[in-house]
C-alpha positions in Angstrom: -3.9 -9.7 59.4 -2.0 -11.3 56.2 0.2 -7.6 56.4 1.0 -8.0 59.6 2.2 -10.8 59.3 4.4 -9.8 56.0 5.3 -6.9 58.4 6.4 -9.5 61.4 8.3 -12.0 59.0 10.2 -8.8 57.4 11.7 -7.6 60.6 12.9 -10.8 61.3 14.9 -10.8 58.7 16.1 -7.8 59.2 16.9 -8.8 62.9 20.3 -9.9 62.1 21.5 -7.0 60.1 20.3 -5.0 63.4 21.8 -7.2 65.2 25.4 -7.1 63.5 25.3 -3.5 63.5 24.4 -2.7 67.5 27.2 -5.6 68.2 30.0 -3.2 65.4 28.8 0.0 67.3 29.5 -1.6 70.8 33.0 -2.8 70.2 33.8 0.2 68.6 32.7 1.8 71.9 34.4 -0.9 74.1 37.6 -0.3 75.8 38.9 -3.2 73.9 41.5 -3.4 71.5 39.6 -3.2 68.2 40.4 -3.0 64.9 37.8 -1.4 62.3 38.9 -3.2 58.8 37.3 -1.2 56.2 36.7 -1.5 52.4 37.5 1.8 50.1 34.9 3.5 49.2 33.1 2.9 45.6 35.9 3.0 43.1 34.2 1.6 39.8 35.5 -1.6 38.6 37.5 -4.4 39.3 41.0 -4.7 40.2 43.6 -2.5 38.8 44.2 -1.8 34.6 46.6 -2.9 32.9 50.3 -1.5 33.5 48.8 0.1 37.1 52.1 1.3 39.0 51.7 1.5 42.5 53.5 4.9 42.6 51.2 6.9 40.1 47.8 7.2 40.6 46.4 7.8 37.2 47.2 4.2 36.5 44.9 2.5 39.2 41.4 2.2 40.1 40.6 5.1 42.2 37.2 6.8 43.6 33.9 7.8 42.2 32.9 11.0 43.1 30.2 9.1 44.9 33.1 7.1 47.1 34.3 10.6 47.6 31.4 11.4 49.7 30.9 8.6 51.1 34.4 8.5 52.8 33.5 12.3 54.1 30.0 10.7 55.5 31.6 8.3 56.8 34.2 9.8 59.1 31.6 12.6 59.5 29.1 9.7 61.0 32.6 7.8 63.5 33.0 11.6 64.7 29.3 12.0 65.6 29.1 8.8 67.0 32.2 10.1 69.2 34.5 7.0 68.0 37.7 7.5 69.4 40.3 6.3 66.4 43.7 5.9 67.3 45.7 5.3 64.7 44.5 5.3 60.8 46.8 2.5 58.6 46.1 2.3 54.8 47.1 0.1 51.5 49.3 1.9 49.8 46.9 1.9 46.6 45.4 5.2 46.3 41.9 4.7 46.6 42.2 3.4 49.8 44.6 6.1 50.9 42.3 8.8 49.6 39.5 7.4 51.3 41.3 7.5 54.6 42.4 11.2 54.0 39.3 11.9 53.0 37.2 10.4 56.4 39.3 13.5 58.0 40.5 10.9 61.5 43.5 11.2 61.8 47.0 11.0 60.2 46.8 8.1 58.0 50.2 6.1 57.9 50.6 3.6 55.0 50.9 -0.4 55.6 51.9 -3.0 53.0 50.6 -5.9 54.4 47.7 -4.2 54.2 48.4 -3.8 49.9 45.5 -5.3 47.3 45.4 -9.1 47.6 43.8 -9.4 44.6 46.3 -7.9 41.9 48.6 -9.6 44.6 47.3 -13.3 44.8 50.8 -14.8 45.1 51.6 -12.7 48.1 48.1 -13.4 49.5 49.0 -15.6 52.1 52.1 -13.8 53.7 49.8 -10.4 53.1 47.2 -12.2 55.6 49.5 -13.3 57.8 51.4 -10.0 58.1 47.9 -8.6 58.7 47.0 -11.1 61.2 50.3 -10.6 62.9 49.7 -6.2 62.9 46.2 -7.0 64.5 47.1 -8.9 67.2 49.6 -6.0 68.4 47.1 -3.6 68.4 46.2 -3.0 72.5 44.9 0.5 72.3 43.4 2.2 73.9 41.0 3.3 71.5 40.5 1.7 67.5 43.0 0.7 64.8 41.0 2.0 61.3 42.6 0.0 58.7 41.4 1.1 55.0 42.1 -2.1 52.7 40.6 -4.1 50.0 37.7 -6.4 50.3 40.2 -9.2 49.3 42.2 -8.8 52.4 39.0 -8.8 54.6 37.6 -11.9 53.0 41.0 -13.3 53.9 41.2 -12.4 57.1 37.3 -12.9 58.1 35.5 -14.8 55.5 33.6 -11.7 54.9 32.9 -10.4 51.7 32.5 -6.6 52.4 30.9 -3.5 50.2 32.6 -0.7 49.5 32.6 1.6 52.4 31.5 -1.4 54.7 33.8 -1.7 58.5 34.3 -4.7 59.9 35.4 -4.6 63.5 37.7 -7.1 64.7 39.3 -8.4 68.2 42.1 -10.5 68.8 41.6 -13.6 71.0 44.4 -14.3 74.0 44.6 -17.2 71.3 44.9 -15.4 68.3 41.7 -15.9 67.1 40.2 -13.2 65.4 36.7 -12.3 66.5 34.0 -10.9 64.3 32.3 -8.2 66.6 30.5 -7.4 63.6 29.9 -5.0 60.6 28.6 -1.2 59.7 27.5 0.1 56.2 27.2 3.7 57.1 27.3 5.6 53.8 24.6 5.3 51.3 24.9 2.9 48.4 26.2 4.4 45.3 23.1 6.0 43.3 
C-alpha cells in the first residue's frame, strides 16, 4: 500500500513536466504561428574565454561531442515527429550555428538580435526587444526554430532553459508572448 502510494505521489509530480511537453508538441503541430526558441546544445562551460572574436571559432565556447549528437537527435526526433519548420534563424556564435546545421532542417540564416546576451549584458535589453519584435512578425505557416542562448530565453520568457531544451512561443494580438510550453528531447550529457 505505502508503494503505491510513493508510486501515485511520484506521477504527480511528474504530471506537469507531462503536461508541458504534450502542450510544446501541440503548438508545434498547430497551424499557429509558433516560434520554437531553442538553447545550443551542451557546449562545456560558461560564456565565452577571454579575447573570443565573433568571427573565429576557435576563440569561443563551442560543442561537446555530446552536443554534437544531441543536435543530430534532435532534428532527427522534429523530422519523425513530422514538424514542419519553416525557417531556421541562429546567433551568430558558433555553437549555436553548428547546432542548427547540425539538426539538418533547413537552411539556417543568421540573426543578431538573436546574439549571446550574456557576453552582451549592455545590449541585453535592445537584444530582447529586437527579439520580441522578429517574433511577433512571424505568421507562418509552419514554425520559426530560433537557436540562441539560454540568456536570451530567460529574457524573453522567464525561463531558464537546458542545453538542447525548445521553448515554443506564440505571439498574442497584444504582443504578449505565450509560453505554449517546453521539450528536452536529447538525452542529458553522460
Amino acid at each position: 500500500m505505502r508503494s503505491a502510494i510513493v508510486l501515485s505521489w511520484a506521477l504527480l509530480a511528474l504530471r506537469p513536466a507531462w503536461a508541458d511537453d504534450a502542450a510544446a508538441w501541440a503548438a508545434l503541430r498547430s497551424a499557429d504561428a509558433v516560434v520554437a526558441l531553442m538553447r545550443h546544445t551542451d557546449a562545456p562551460g560558461a560564456g565565452d574565454p577571454p579575447g573570443w572574436r565573433l568571427d573565429d571559432c576557435a576563440t569561443q565556447r563551442n560543442l561537446s561531442d555530446q552536443g554534437r549528437t544531441d543536435a543530430r537527435a534532435i532534428g532527427a526526433r522534429l523530422k519523425a515527429q513530422r514538424i514542419r519548420i519553416a525557417k531556421v534563424i541562429s546567433s551568430p556564435w558558433c555553437r549555436c550555428l553548428d547546432t542548427a546545421r547540425l539538426m539538418n532542417v533547413g537552411a539556417v540564416l543568421i540573426e543578431p538580435t538573436f546574439a549571446n546576451a550574456l557576453m552582451l549584458s549592455d545590449r541585453r535589453a535592445e537584444l530582447t526587444e529586437g527579439a520580441r519584435t522578429l517574433i511577433g512578425r512571424w505568421r507562418g505557416p509552419g514554425v520559426l526554430l530560433v537557436v540562441t542562448h539560454g540568456a536570451n530565453i530567460q529574457a524573453l520568457t522567464g525561463r531558464s532553459p537546458s542545453p538542447g531544451e525548445i521553448v515554443v512561443v506564440t505571439m498574442s494580438a497584444d504582443g504578449a508572448l505565450q509560453d505554449r510550453g517546453s521539450l528536452v528531447i536529447a538525452p542529458a550529457p553522460r
